[in-house]
N, C-alpha and C positions, 0 to 999 in steps of 0.2 A: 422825054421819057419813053420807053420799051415799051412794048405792052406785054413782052414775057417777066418785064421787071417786078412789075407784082404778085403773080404767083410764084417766083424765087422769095420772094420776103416773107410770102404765106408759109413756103414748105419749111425755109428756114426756122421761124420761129413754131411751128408745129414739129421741130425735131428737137428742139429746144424744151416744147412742153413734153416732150415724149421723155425725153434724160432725166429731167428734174420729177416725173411722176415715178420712173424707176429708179433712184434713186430714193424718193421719200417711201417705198414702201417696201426697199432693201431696208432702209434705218429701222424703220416699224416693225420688219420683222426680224431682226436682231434684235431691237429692245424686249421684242415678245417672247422670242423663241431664244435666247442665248443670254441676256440679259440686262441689266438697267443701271447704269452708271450714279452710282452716289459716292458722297464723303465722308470723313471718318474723322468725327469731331473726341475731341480729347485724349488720354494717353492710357485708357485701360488693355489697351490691347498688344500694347508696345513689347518685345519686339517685334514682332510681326504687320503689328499696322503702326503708323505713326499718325498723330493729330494732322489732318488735310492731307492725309492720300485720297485721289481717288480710287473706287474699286469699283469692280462691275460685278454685278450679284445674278445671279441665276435665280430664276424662282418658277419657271413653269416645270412640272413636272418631279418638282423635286420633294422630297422626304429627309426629312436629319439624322442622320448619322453621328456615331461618336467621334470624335475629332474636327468636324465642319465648324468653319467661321463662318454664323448666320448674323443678317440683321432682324433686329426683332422691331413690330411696329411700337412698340411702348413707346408711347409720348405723353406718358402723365408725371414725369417729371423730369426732374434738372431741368435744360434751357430748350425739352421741347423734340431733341431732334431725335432719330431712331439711335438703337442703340447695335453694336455690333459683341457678338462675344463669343465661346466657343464653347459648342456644347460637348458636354464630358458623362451625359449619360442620359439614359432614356427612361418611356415608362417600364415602371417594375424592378428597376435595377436600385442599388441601394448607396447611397455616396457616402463616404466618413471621412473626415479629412484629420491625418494627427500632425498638431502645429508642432509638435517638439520636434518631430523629425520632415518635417515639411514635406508630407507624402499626402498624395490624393489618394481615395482607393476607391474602386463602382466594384463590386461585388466582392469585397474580401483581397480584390487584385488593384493590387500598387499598378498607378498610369506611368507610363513613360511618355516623359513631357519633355523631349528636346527644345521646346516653342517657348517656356517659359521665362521670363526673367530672372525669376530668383524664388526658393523656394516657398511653400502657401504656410503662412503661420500665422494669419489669422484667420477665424472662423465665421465671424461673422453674428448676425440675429437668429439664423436657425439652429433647429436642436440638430447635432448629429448620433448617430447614423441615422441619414436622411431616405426616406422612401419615395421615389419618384413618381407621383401617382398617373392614372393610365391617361394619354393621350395632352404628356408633357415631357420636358425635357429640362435636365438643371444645365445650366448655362454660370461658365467661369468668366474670367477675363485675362488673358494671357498676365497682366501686369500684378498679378495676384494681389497683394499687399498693398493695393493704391484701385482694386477694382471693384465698382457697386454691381453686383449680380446676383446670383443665386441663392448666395451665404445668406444675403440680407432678403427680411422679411416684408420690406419693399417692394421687391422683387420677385424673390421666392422660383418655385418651378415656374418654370415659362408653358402655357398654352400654344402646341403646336400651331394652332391657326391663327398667333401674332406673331409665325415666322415670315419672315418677305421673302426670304431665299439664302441660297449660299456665297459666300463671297467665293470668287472661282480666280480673281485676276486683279492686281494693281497696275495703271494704266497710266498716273501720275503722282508724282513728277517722274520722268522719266528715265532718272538715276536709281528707282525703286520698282520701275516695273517689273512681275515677274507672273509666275500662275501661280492660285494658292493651294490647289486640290491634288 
């Protein structure tokens, strides 16, 4: 044995710890600052998401806009998990949704919903026209007619600060990836 052979194996392995600390706190600070990889359990969101996509959500710095796919932390029902959906209007503005002609409306003004499946013709448990009250957001589900959100009094307006963040990007499977914002 060398006697230079052991400080190569020291420096070795101290270049080694040196890779894997910058590395773990490149990941840390993309979960933080960029976003946080979750999955997208069931089909209300469809077409846009599908049941087990992954997406990567944003949530530092961010505020809801109308059109944003957020996940909300509600987990006080169904099977627990967050739920993902699209908000379609904020505080103060006013939703009305007419099933005969399967139009949404936030302030008198028909949405233009390219995202949607198929037009919204049910209404749900709440009364419409709905008033968004301040420091919420009504939240849809792209899959209208097959989605628990808003409409329902389960649900109801969502409390800004059980948003997580914005879905920004599908990441899997990788036939689906794309950006969503």
């Amino acid at each position: 044995m060398d006697k230079n052979e052991k400080p190569v194996r020291f420096q070795e392995l101290f270049n080694w710890m040196q890779s894997i600390v910058v590395v773990v706190i490149f990941l840390l600070g993309v979960l933080t600052f960029i976003g946080t990889p979750l999955g997208v359990h069931g089909y209300s969101m469809m077409p846009t998401l599908d049941a087990n996509d992954r997406m990567l959500v944003r949530s530092i710095f961010y505020a809801p806009d109308r059109g944003d796919v957020v996940v909300l932390s509600r987990r006080d029902f169904e099977d627990g998990t967050a739920l993902v959906k699209r908000v379609v209007a904020l505080e103060g503005d006013v939703v009305n949704i007419d099933a005969e002609s399967g139009l949404v409306y936030v302030n008198d003004m028909p949405l233009h919903e390219p995202y949607v499946s198929e037009l919204t013709r049910r209404l749900g448990s709440v009364s419409f026209p709905f008033a968004v009250p301040a420091g919420h957001v009504f939240v849809l589900g792209d899959n209208r007619n097959r989605s628990m959100d808003s409409r329902d009094i389960e649900i109801g307006a969502v409390d800004e600060r059980e948003i997580i963040g914005q879905v920004v990007a599908v990441f899997l499977p990788l036939n689906r990836a794309r950006l969503l914002y």
